[in-house]
C-alpha positions as CSV (number, residue, x, y, z in Angstrom):
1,X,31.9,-43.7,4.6
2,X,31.3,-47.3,4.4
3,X,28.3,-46.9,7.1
4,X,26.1,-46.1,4.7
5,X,25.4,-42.4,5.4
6,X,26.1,-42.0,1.2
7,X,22.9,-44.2,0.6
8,X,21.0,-42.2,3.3
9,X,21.8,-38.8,2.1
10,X,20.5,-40.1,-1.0
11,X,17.3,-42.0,0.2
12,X,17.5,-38.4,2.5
13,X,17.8,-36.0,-0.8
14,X,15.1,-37.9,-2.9
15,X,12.4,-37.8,-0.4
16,X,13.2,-34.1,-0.1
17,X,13.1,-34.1,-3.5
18,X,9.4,-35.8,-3.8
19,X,8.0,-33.9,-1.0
20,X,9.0,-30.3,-2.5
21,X,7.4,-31.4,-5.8
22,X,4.1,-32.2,-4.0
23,X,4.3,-29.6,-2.1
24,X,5.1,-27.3,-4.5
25,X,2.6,-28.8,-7.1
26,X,-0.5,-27.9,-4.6
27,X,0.3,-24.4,-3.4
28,X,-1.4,-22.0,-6.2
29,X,-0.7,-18.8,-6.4
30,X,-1.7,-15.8,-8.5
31,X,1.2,-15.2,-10.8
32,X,0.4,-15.0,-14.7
33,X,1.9,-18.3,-16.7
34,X,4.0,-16.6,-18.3
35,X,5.6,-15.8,-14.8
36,X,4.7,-19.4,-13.3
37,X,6.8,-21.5,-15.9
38,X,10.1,-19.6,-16.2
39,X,11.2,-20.7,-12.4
40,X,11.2,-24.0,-11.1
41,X,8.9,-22.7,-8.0
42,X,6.6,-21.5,-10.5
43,X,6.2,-24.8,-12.5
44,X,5.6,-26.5,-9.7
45,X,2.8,-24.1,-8.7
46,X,1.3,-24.0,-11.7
47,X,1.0,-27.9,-11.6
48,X,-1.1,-26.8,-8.5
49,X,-3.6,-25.0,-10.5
50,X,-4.2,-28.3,-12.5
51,X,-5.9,-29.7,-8.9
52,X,-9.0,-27.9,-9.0
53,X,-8.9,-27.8,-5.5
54,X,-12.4,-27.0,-3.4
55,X,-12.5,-24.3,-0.9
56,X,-12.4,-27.0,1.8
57,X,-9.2,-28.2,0.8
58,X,-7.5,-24.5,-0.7
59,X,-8.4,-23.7,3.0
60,X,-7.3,-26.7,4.6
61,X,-3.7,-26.5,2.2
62,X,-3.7,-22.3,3.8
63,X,-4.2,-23.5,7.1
64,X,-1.2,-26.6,7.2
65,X,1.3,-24.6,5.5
66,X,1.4,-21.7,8.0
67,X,2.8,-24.4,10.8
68,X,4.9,-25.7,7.8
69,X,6.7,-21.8,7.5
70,X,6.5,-21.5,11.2
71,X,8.9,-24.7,11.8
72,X,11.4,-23.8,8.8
73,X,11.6,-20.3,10.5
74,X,12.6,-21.4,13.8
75,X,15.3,-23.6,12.3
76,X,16.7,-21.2,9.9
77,X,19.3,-20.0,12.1
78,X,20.6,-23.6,12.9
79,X,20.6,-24.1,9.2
80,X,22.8,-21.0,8.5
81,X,25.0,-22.0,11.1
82,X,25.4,-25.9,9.8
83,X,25.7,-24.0,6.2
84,X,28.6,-21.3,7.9
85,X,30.5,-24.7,9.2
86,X,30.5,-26.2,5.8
87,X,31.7,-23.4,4.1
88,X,34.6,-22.4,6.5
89,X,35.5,-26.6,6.6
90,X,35.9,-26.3,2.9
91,X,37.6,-22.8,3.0
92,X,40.6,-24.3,4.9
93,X,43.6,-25.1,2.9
94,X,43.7,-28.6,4.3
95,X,39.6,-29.4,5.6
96,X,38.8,-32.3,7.3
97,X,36.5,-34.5,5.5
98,X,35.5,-36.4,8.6
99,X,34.1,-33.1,9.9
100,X,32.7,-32.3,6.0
101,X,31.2,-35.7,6.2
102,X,29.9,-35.0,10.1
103,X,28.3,-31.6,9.5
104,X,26.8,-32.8,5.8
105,X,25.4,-35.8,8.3
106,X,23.5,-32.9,10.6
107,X,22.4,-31.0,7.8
108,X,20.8,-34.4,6.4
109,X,19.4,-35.6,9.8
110,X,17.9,-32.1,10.3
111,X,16.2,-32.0,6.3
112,X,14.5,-35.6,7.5
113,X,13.3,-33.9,10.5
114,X,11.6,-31.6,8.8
115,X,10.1,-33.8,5.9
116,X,8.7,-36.1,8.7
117,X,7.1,-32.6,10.3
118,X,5.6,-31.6,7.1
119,X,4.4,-35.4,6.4
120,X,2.4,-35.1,9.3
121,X,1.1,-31.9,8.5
122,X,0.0,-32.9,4.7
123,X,-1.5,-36.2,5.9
124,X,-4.9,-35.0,6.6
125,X,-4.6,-32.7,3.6
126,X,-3.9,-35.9,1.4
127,X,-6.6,-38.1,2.6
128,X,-9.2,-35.2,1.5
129,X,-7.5,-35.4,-2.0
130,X,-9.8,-37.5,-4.9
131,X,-8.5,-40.5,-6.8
132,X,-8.4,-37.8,-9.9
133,X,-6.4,-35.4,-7.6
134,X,-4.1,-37.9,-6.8
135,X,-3.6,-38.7,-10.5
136,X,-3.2,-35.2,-11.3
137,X,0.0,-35.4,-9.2
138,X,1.3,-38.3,-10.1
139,X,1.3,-37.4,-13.9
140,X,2.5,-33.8,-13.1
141,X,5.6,-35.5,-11.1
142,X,6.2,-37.9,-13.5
143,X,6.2,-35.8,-16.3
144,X,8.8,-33.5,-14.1
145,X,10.8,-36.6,-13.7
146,X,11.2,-37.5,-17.2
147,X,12.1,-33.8,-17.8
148,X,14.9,-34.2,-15.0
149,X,16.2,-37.6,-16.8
150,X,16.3,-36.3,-20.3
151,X,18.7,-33.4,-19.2
């Protein structure tokens, strides 16, 4: 694995990481608090709420996601498959890591995929964000972060 594909999956893993927390931290929906902040998902939503998003942009966020689910829907067999291949590699008594490492490789190069899709799909969506919008998130994501670290 000296080719680098460990610093990839990483570099692959935390930009899945920050895109699922923006995500995540616009897309409000109408659960109670209570509900919100006793699942990650929820949290993350809640931060959402904290955007005081315009109609413009809650319609805009409505409209960008829908191609969003569309994409991941069409891929989910492929994923279930890659997901199937990993778990019967493993199974075997004696697995071959090369193949491990090969189908961990797919799975990665197919989450990038995706994360460049969505980017382009949130891109318009960002630019119609404020200054204090923007802030919102980054204080919300940081304060998620230092959560992460402390545990």
């Amino acid at each position: 694995m000296g080719n680098g594909k460990p610093k990839g999956l990483k570099i692959a893993l935390v930009v899945s990481l920050c895109f699922n927390l923006f995500f995540l931290s616009v897309v409000g929906v109408m659960l109670s608090t209570k509900q919100m902040l006793n699942t990650p998902k929820g949290r993350l939503m809640y931060i959402g709420r904290s955007l005081k998003l315009t109609t413009r942009q809650k319609m805009e966020l409505s409209a960008l996601t829908k191609p969003i689910r569309e994409y991941r829907r069409e891929t989910r067999q492929e994923r279930i498959e890659e997901i199937d291949e990993l778990s019967g590699e493993l199974a075997k008594n004696n697995p071959d890591y090369e193949k491990i490492n090969h189908i961990i490789g797919k799975m990665a190069e197919a989450r990038g995929k995706f994360l460049g899709f969505a980017a382009e799909q949130l891109e318009s969506f960002l630019k119609d964000l404020t200054l204090e919008q923007r802030q919102i998130i980054v204080k919300k994501i940081g304060s998620i972060k230092n959560s992460m670290i402390s545990q």
